[in-house]
MIKOLBA-809880 format. One record per residue (C-alpha): x, z, y. Coordinates in steps of 0.5 Angstrom, whole numbers. Example, Ala and Ser with C-alpha at 12.3 -4.5 7.8 and 13.67 -1.06 7.14 Angstrom:
2
<xx:25 zz:16 yy:-9> .
<xx:27 zz:14 yy:-2> .
***
This chain:
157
<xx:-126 zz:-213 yy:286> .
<xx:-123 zz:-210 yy:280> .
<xx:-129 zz:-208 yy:277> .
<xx:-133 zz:-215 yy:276> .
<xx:-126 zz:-218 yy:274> .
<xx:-125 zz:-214 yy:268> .
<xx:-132 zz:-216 yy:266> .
<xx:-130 zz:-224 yy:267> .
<xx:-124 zz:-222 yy:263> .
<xx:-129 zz:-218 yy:257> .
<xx:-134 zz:-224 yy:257> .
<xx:-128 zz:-230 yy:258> .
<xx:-124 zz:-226 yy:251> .
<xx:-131 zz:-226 yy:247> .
<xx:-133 zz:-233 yy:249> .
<xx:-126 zz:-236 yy:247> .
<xx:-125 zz:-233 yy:241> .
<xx:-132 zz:-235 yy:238> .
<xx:-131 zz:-241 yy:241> .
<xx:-124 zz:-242 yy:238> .
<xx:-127 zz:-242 yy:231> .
<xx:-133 zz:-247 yy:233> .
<xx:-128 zz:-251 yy:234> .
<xx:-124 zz:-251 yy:227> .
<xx:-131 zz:-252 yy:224> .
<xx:-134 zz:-257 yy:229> .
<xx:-129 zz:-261 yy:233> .
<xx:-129 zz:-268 yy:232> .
<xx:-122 zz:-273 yy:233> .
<xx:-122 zz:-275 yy:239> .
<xx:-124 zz:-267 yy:241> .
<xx:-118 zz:-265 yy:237> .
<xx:-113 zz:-271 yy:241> .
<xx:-116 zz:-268 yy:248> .
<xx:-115 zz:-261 yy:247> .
<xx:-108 zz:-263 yy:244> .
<xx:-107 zz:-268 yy:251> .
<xx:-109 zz:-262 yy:255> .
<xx:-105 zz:-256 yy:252> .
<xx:-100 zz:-262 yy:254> .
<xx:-101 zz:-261 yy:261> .
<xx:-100 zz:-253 yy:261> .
<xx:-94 zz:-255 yy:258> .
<xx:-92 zz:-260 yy:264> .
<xx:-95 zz:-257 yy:270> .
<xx:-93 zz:-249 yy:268> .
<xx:-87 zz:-249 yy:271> .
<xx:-88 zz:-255 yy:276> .
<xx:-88 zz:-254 yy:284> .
<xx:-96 zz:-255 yy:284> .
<xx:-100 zz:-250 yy:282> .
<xx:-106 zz:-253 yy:283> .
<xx:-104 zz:-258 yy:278> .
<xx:-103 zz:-252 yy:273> .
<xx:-108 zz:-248 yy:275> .
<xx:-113 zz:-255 yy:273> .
<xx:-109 zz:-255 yy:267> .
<xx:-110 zz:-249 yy:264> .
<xx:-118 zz:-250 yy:266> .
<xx:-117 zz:-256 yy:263> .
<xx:-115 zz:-253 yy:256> .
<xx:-121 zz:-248 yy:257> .
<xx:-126 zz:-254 yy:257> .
<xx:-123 zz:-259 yy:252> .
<xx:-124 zz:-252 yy:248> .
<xx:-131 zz:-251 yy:249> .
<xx:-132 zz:-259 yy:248> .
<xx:-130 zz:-258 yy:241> .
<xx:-134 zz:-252 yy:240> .
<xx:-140 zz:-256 yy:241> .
<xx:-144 zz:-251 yy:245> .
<xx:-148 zz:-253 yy:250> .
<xx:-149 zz:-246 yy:252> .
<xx:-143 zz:-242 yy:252> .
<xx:-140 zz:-248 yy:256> .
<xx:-146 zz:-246 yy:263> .
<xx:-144 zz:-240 yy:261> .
<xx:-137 zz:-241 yy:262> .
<xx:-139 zz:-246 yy:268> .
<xx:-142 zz:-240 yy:272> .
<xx:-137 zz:-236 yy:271> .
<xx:-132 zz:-242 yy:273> .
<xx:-130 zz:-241 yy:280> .
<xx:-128 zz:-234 yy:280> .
<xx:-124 zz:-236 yy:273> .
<xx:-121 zz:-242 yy:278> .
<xx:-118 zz:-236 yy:282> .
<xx:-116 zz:-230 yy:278> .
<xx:-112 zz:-236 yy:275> .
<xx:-110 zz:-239 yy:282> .
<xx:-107 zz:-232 yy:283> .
<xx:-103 zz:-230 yy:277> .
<xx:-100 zz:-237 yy:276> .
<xx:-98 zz:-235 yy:284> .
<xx:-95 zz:-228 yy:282> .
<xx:-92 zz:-230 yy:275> .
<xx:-85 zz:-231 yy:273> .
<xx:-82 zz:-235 yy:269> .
<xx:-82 zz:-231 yy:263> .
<xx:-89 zz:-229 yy:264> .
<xx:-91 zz:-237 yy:265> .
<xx:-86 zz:-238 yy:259> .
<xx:-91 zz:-232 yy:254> .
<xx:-97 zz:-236 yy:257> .
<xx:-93 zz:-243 yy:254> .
<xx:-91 zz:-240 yy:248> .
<xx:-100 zz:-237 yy:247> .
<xx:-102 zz:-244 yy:249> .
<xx:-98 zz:-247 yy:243> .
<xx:-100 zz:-241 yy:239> .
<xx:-108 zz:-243 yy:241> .
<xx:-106 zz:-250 yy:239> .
<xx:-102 zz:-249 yy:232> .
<xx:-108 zz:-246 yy:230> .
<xx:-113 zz:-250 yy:232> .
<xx:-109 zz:-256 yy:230> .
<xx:-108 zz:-253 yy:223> .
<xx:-116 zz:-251 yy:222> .
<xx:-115 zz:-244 yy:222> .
<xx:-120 zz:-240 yy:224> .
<xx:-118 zz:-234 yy:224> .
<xx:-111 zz:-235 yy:228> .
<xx:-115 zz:-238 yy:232> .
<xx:-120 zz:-233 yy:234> .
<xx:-114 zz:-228 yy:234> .
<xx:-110 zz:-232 yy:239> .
<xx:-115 zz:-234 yy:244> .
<xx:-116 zz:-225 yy:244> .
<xx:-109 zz:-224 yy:244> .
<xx:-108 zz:-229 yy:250> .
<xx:-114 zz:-227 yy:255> .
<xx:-112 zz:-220 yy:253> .
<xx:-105 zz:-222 yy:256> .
<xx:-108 zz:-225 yy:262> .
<xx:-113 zz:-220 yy:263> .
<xx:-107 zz:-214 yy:263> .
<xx:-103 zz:-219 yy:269> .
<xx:-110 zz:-220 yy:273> .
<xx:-112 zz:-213 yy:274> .
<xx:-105 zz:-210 yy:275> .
<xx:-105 zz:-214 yy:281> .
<xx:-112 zz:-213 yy:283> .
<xx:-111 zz:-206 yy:283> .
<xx:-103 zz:-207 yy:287> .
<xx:-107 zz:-211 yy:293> .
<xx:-112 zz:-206 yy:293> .
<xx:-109 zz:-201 yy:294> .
<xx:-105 zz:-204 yy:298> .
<xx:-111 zz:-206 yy:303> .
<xx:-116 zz:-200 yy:300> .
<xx:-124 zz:-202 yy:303> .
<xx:-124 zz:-200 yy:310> .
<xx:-118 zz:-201 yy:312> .
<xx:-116 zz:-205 yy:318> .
<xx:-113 zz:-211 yy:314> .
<xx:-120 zz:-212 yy:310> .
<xx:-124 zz:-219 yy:312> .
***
């Protein structure tokens, strides 16, 4: 529901940010190449027919991250909570347009920027700012489709 969403969402923003920094300190250079090549597929596939490749794309960013951060923990954490972030994401790509997949874009590259540039604290703010911005999408449409189809109604499986 809405409610575990927005918890998702709360951890998703804590972990990435700190995560983000990690990175900036401890990212080796095949890590940073392979968050730069997965930063590449959001840009390829965002505005693709294939919204599982997409949706894989941006999964992908989000664990070349974690590598990066070398943080065995925050990454079981993240895998715990990763079939229920595969579909908040599968549902926004599907109701995005094209200019909120383009400010998606444009907080990838900004996320990327930062990390490429070393800069922690950019990095960090870019990553809140983004799972922020996502979080605002996911829960309007949770909150839409329930009260389109509120608990109880005929339509609830």
């Amino acid at each position: 529901g809405t409610d575990e969403a927005r918890q998702i969402y709360e951890i998703r923003e804590a972990l990435e940010a700190a995560m983000a920094r990690h990175f900036v300190e401890r990212a080796t250079p095949a890590q940073r190449t392979a968050l730069d090549a997965a930063a590449r597929r959001i840009e390829e596939t965002i505005f693709g027919p294939g919204l599982d490749a997409y949706v894989a794309a941006l999964d992908g960013f989000t664990d070349a991250l974690i590598a990066g951060a070398d943080n065995a923990v925050a990454r079981q954490m993240l895998r715990l909570l990763g079939a229920r972030m595969t579909y908040l994401r599968t549902i926004t790509a599907r109701a995005a347009s094209r200019d909120h997949k383009q400010r998606t874009l444009e907080g990838v590259r900004q996320i990327a920027g930062a990390l490429a540039d070393r800069d922690a604290d950019m990095a960090e703010a870019a990553c809140r700012a983004y799972v922020r911005r996502s979080a605002t999408f996911a829960l309007a449409l949770l909150r839409a489709r329930e009260d389109a189809d509120p608990p109880g109604s005929a339509t609830t499986a």
